[in-house]
Every structure is written in C-alpha cells, then in structure tokens.
C-alpha positions as CSV (number, residue, x, y, z in Angstrom):
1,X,0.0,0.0,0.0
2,X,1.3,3.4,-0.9
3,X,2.0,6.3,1.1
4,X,-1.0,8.3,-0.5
5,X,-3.3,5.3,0.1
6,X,-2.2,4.8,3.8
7,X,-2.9,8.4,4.5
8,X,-6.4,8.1,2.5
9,X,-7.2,4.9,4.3
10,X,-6.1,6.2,7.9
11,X,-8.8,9.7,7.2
12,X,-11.3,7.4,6.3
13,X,-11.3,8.3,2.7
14,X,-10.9,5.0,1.1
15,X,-11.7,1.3,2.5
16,X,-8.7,-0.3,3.8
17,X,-9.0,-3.9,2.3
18,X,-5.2,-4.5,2.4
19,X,-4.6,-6.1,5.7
20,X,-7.0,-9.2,4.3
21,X,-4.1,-11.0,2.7
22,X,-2.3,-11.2,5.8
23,X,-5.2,-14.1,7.0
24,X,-5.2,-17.4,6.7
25,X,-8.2,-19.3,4.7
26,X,-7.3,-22.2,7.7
27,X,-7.8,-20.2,10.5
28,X,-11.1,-20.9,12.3
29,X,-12.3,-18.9,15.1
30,X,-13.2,-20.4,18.7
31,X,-10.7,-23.1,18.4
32,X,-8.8,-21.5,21.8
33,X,-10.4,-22.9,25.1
34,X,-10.8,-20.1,27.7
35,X,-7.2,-19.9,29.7
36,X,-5.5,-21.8,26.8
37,X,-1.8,-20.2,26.0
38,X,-0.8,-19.6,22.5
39,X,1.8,-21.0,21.2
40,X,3.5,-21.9,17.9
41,X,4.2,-24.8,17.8
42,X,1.6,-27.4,19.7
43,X,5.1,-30.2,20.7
44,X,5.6,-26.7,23.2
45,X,4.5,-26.8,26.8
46,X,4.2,-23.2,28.6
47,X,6.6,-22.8,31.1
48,X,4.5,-21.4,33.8
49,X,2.2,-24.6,32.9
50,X,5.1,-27.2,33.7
51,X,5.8,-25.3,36.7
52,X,2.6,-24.8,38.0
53,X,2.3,-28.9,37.7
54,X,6.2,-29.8,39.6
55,X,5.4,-27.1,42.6
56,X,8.7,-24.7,41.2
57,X,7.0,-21.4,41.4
58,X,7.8,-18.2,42.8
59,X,5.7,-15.1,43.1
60,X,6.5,-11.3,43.5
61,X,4.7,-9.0,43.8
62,X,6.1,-5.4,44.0
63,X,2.5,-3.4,45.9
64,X,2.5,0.3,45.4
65,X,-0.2,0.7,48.4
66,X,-1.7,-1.4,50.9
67,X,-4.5,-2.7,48.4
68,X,-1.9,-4.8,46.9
69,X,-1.3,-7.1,50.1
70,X,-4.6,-9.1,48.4
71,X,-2.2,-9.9,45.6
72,X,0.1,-11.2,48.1
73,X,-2.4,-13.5,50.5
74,X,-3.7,-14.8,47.1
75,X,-0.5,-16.0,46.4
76,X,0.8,-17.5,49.3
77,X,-2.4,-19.4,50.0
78,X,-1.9,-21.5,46.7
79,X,1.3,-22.9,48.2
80,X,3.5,-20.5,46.7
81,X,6.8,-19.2,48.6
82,X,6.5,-14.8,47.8
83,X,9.4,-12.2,47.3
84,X,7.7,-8.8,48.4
85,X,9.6,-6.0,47.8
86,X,8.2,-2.8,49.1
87,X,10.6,-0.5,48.4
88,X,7.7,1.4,45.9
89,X,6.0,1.9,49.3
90,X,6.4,5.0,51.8
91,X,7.0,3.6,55.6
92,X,4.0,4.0,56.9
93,X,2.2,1.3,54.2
94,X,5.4,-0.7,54.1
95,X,4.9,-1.4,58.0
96,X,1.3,-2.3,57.3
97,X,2.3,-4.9,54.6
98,X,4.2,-6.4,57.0
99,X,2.4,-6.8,59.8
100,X,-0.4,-8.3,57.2
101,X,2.3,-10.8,55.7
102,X,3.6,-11.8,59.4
103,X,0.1,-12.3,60.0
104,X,-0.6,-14.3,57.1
105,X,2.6,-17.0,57.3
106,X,1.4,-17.3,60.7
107,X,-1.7,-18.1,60.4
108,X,-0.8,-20.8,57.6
109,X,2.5,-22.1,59.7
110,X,4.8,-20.6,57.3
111,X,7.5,-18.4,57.8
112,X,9.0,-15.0,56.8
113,X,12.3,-13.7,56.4
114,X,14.2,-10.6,55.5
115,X,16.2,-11.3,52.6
116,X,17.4,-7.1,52.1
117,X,16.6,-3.9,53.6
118,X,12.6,-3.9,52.5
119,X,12.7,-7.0,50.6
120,X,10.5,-9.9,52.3
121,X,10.8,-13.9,51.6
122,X,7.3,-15.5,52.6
123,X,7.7,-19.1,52.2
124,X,5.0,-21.3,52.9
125,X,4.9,-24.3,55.8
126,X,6.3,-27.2,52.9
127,X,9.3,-25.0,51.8
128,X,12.6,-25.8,52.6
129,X,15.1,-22.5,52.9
130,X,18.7,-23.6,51.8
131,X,21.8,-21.0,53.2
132,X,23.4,-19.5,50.5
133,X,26.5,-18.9,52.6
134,X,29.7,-19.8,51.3
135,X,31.2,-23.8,52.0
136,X,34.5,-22.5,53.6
137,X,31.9,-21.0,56.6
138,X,29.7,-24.6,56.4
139,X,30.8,-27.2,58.9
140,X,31.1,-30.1,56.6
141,X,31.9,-28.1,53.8
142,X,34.0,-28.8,50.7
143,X,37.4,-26.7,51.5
144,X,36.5,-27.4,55.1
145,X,40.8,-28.0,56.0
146,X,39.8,-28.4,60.1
C-alpha cells in the first residue's frame, strides 16, 4: 500500500481492504479454550504450565499501596513461597504490609524472612530454605581443612 493510500485509508477516505491478505483461509475462530496459552508450535508446553504442575514457582509482587497485600495473601495461600519488595512503598504502608504478611505466614504455619533492607521472603509451611553462605563457613563443607 502506498504512502497516499495509507494516508487516504487512515482519514477514512478510502476502505482499507489490504490487511485481508495477511489471514489465513485455515484459520477458524473459537478453536482456543478459555485460559489456553498460545503457542506456535503445539510439541511446546508453557513454562508457567510445567511449573505450576512440579510445585517450582515463585511469586513477587512489587505493591504500590496497601491494596496490593490481596495480591500477596492470594499468592501464598496457593502454596507458593513470595518475594515482596516494598521498596515502591512510603513507611507507613510498608509497615502495614508487614504486619499483614507476618500475619498471614502465621496463620498458615509458614515463615518470613528478611532477605534485604525492604525486601520480604514469605515461604509457605512445605518449603525448605537452603543457606546460601559460602562452604568454607559450612561445617562439613567442601574446603573445610579443620
């Protein structure tokens, strides 16, 4: 399509039929179930899917007021260990976020743990936290020489 013809088409002077040889005759509409992903090729499974199924996810959820702590209650209640960072927040709703989350992992027996200045690990009762401190400080660590 021409410049003059874009321009004519975009003010509405002229029908713009050129976009219909960019469809396929095959495609056929309401194939997609609600909630399906797209993909290209069918062989390919969604990585949030395969993680959803094995238990490997993560959330985080960044809230810029106190409204979002729903985002994070939703969350942990599925199961899944939560990386708040409220360092959007001002103090006052920061503190409130925390005293919601301590509420929250201890109502479900989980736990919570500071992993930086305003930066919050909820992890939920069945969750395992591993040190990430070095093996020379470990007591039966690799380049343990005592």
């Amino acid at each position: 399509m021409g410049s003059v013809r874009k321009a004519s088409a975009w003010l509405g002077l002229v029908d713009d039929n050129d976009d219909e040889r960019y469809y396929d005759d095959d495609y056929s509409e309401g194939t997609e179930q609600p909630g399906d992903a797209w993909v290209t090729d069918p062989r390919v499974k969604v990585a949030s899917d395969v993680a959803e199924e094995k238990g490997r996810r993560i959330g985080t959820v960044t809230p810029d007021s106190f409204r979002d702590a729903r985002a994070i209650g939703e969350l942990f209640r599925e199961g899944v260990p939560v990386i708040v960072n409220l360092t959007a927040m001002e103090a006052t709703d920061a503190k409130r976020v925390v005293d919601f989350a301590a509420g929250l992992t201890f109502g479900l027996r989980g736990t919570i743990e500071r992993v930086a200045n305003r930066v919050f690990l909820l992890t939920p009762a069945n969750t395992e936290i591993v040190s990430g401190e070095p093996a020379a400080r470990r007591e039966n660590g690799f380049y343990n020489q005592s």
